[in-house]
Each structure stands twice: as structure tokens, then as C-alpha cells.
N, C-alpha and C positions, 0 to 999 in steps of 0.2 A: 388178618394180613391184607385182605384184599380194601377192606374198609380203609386202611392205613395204606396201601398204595392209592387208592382212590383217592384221600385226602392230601397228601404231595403232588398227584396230577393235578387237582384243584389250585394249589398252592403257586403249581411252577406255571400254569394257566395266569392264575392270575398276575403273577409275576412279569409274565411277559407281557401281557396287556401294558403293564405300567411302565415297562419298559418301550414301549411301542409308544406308545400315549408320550412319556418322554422324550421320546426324537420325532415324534410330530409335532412339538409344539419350536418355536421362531429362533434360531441360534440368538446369543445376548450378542450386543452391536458394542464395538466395532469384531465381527470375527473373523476380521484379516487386516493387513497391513494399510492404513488412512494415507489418501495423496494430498498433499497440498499443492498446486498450480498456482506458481509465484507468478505475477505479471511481468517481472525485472529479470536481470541477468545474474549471474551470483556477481555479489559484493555490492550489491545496489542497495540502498537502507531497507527497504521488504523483504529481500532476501537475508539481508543481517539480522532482524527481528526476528523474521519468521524462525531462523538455524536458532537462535535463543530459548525459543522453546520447544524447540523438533522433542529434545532426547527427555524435558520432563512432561510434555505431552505424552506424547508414545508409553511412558511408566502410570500416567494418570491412566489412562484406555486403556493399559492390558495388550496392545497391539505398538508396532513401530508406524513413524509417523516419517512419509519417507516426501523431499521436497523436490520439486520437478520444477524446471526455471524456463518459462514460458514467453519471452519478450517481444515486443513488437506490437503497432498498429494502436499504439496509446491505453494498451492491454484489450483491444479485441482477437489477437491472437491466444490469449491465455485463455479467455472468455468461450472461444470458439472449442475449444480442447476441452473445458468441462461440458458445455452443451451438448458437447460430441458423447463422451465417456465417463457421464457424469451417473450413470443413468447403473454404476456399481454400487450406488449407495456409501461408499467410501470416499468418496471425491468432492476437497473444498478447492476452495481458489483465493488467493491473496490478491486483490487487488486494489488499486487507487480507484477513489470515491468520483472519479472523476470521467469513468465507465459510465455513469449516470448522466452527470452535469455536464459536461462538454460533449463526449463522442456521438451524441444522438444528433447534435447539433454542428456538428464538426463535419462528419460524414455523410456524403449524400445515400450510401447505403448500410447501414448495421447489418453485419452479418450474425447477431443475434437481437432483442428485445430486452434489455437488462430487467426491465419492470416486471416482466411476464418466465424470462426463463429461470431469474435467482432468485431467491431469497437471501435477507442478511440473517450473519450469524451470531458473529460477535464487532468490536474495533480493535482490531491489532494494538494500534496506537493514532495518536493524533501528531503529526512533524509539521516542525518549523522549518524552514526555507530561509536560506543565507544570501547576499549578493558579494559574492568573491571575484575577483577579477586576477589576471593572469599576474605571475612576479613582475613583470617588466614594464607593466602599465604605468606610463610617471602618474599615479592619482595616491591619493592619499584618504579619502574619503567620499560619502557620498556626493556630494556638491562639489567637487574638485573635477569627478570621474563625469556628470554632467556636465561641466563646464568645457573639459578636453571634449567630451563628443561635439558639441558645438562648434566648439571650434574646429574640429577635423570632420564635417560634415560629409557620412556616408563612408566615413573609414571604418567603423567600427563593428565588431561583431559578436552576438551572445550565442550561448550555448543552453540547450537544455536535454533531456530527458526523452525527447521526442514530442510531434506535433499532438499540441492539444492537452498535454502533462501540465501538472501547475508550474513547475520552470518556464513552460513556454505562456501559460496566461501569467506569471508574475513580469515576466520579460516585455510581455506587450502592454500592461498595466503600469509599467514602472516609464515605457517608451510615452505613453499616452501624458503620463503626468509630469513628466520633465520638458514634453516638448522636444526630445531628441531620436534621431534614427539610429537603429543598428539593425545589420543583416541579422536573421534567426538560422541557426545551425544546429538541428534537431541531430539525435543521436539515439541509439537504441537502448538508452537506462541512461542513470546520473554516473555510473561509474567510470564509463568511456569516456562522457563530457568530462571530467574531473579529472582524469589523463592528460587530453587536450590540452585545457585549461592550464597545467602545468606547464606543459610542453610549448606553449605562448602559441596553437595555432588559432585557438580563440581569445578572446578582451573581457568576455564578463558574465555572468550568471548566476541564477538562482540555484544554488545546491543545499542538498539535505545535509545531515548532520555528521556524516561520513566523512566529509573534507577536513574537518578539526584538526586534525592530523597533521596533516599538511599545511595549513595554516602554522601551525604549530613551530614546523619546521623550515618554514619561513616560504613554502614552496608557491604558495597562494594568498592572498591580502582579503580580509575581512573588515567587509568597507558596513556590513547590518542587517538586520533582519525584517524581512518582510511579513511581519506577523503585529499585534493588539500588545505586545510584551517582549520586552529584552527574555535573553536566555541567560540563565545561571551560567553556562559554561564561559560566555565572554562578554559580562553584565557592560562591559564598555561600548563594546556596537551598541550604536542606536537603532532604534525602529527607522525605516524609511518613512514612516509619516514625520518622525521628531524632526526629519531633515528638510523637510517640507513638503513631500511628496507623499499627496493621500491615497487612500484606497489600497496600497500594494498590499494587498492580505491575501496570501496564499498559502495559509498551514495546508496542509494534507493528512488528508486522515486516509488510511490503512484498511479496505475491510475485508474480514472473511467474511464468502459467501458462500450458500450451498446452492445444488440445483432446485427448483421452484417445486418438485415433485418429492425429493427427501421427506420422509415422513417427521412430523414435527418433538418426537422424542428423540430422536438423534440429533436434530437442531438443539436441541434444549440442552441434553448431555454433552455437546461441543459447547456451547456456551459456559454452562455452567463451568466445565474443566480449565477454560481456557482464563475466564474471568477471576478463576481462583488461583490461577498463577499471576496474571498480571497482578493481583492486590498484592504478590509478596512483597516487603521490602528490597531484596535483592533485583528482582528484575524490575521492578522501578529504576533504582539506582542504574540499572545497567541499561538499561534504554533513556535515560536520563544524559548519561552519555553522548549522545549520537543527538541531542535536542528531541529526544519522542515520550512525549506523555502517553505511560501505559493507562488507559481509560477503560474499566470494565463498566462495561454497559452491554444491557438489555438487545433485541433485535428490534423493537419499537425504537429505542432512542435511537440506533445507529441511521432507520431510516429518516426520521426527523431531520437529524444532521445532515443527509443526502439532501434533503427534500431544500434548507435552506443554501445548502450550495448550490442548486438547479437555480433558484432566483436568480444566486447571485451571477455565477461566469458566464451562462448563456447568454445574456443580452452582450457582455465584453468578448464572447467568439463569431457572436455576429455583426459585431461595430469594428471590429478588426480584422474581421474579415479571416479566421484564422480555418484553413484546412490540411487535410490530412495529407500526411507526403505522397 
């Protein structure tokens, strides 16, 4: 009897060892609820994308995937907020590519180091940029809408996204190769601008694929797109270069980023989950929509594609002199 109680103390000894040994080893990631820190407002196309995949993200991870709307400061407000609380291990950031490429050089002071405090994760998407002008604009076109600014020298005025956004480099790219002026009317996301816009208190601008809509219903004029290719949705705009005005290329691309310290299997596991949603057909089609090619790619290739947009708008924020509000 006593051999046989000895051998169960043994037993439930070792048992708890292994039990012990099991909650000391690293809880599986994500084991709580993943924030995303959108750089836009809700209803702004990052914030549309990004709610596209909140609810099959969150079922891929095992955890909810919850979106916190961060705007302002050409996304160094958003920026500033995962540097700050980033440091949960939980915390991505959706922002425009453009945290890299312009704001280092936009601002006389960053109140972070994009290079040194993120890392990239995955690309959301890659968007086209539209030049829509107000209902009431007598133009009809792109070469018409150049022509009225000319002739109404210093009446005119565009809208964008805010200082430093590719609305506001496509605006001052699109001003440089026409040869015409118009005042800049930065706004805190595309959604407000697109309001405006409506509303005839602005004449013209670069908007994301969001406005379709309105277009649609007749509320705003789709004079083309500032991108290398027409868009399937309204193959009839021309490119601004077809019209004769070169260089307006200002796609935007989309990225998640994590903090520079995340350890690189959670980078990896956010990549992979996110990349295998973008390949569906479904959310292709549905980001197809709004003009955003869902692009799964690598965390090398996303920084590539940063690296050649740093060539490119830097030298055009400092020829134009463009700074921050």
C-alpha cells in the first residue's frame, strides 16, 4: 500500500512539474485582442480597406481585430500613437507610404524616425488617385479645367487629404506641369475633402476611389487619373499624362507597419494571414472597387517600393516648397 501511495505521489509530482513547465513556456500570439491604428478618419479609403478585413482577420488570429482611427499631421499623429503603445506587442498601424517619402522631408521636426522605429509588414493595397472637380465647374475635361484656370488666374482652388498626402503632391505636380495656379486646401483625410468638393466650397482634386459614388450620381466630374493606367471602373478617363501633362503619378500604396522591436514571428504570422486574404478573389473584387489593387507582398518588397517613392517626391516637396500645416 505504501509502495502504491509512493508511486501516485510520484505520478501527481510529476504531473505538476509538467504542468508548471506548461504555463512557463510563451502564451501562442496574438493572446488578446490586435489594434490596428489607421492614419485616416473613418470613411477615408484606409479606413474602408482596412474594415474589409477587420472581421476575417480577427477569425484567421483566433483574437478580434479592433480599428482605432488616428488622423492628422500627414499620419504622424497615428505614427506617434503606435511609438507610444506600441510596445503591447499587439499594435499595427495602417498608414500611407508616404510617412517615409515626404514627411522626413516636409517637416522640420519628426516626432518619430519611420526608418528606425517601424518595420514593414505587409501592403494593404496599392490606390489610384482621381482628378475630380466640384459639379459646378464649367470644365469638361482635363485640358478645358487647365484652360478655365488660366484664364481665371488665382481664382481657383484644390483640395486634398492634408499637407504632404499624395493629393497634395499630385496637386502640386499636376500645378507644376500645366503651368497654372491654384490655392492648396489641405483637410484632415479624403473624406472631408470629398464633402467639400461636393458642396462647390473647393474647384478640384486628387481623390481616392471612394468618390465613384458620387461621380456616379452626378455629384462630382471625373475629368482622369493620375496613375501609368486607366482604371477598369471608368476605362474612359484618361491618364493625365494622355492629356498631356507628364509625371502626375501618384498611386498610393497602403502599408501596415509594426513597431521596429515586434519580434519577427509575429511580423511573419501578420504577413502571412493578411497576404492570404488579399489573394482571395473576393477581396480583390471588393477593393477593385474603390480602384485598390490588393497586392500581397513580402516585407522586403513593401520596403523596395518605399525606397523608390523616397527618390521620387522628395526632390518634388522640396521644389515646391511644400510644408506641413
Amino acid at each position: 500500500m505504501l509502495r502504491l501511495i509512493g508511486r501516485w505521489t510520484l505520478m501527481a509530482a510529476a504531473l505538476a512539474l509538467a504542468a508548471g513547465g506548461a504555463m512557463a513556456q510563451p502564451a501562442s500570439w496574438p493572446n488578446k485582442p490586435v489594434r490596428f491604428i489607421v492614419a485616416f478618419p473613418p470613411g477615408g479609403l484606409a479606413d474602408v480597406l482596412a474594415r474589409m478585413l477587420q472581421v476575417p482577420l480577427g477569425e484567421a488570429l483566433g483574437q478580434p481585430v479592433i480599428i482605432e482611427n488616428k488622423g492628422g499631421a500627414g499620419g504622424n499623429v497615428a505614427a506617434v500613437e503606435l511609438a507610444r503603445t506600441g510596445g503591447d506587442g499587439h499594435s499595427f498601424m495602417v498608414n500611407v507610404s508616404t510617412l517615409e517619402s515626404v514627411n522626413p522631408v516636409m517637416f522640420e521636426r519628426m516626432p518619430v524616425n519611420p526608418a528606425k522605429d517601424f518595420q514593414h509588414v505587409a501592403l494593404l493595397a496599392n490606390t489610384q488617385l482621381f482628378l475630380v472637380t466640384r459639379p459646378t465647374l464649367p470644365v469638361t475635361d482635363v485640358k478645358s479645367l487647365v484652360a478655365y484656370a488660366k484664364a481665371h488666374p488665382g481664382k481657383l482652388s484644390y483640395a486634398s487629404a492634408g499637407a504632404g498626402t499624395t493629393p497634395n503632391v499630385g496637386g502640386e505636380l499636376f500645378k507644376q506641369g500645366a503651368g497654372i495656379f491654384a490655392t492648396h486646401i489641405p483637410y484632415r483625410g479624403a473624406a472631408p475633402a470629398i464633402q467639400d468638393l461636393m458642396a462647390g466650397q473647393v474647384d478640384f482634386g486628387f481623390m481616392p476611389g471612394t468618390m465613384f459614388q458620387h461621380v456616379k450620381a452626378g455629384k462630382l466630374k471625373l475629368l482622369g487619373v493620375a496613375s501609368r493606367q486607366r482604371t477598369p471602373n471608368y476605362p474612359s478617363a484618361p491618364t493625365i499624362t494622355e492629356e498631356g501633362i507628364p509625371n502626375v503619378l501618384v498611386d498610393t500604396p497602403f502599408v501596415i507597419y509594426a513597431p521596429a522591436a515586434m519580434p519577427a514571428a509575429h511580423v511573419e504570422r501578420m504577413n502571412r494571414e493578411i497576404n492570404r486574404l488579399l489573394a482571395q478573389p473576393a477581396i480583390k473584387t471588393k477593393f477593385a472597387e474603390f480602384a485598390a489593387d490588393a497586392m500581397p507582398l513580402g516585407p522586403a518588397e513593401v520596403k523596395a517600393m518605399v525606397q523608390s517613392e523616397i527618390a521620387l517626391f522628395g526632390p518634388i516637396v522640396k521644389s515646391r516648397g511644400i510644408k506641413s500645416d
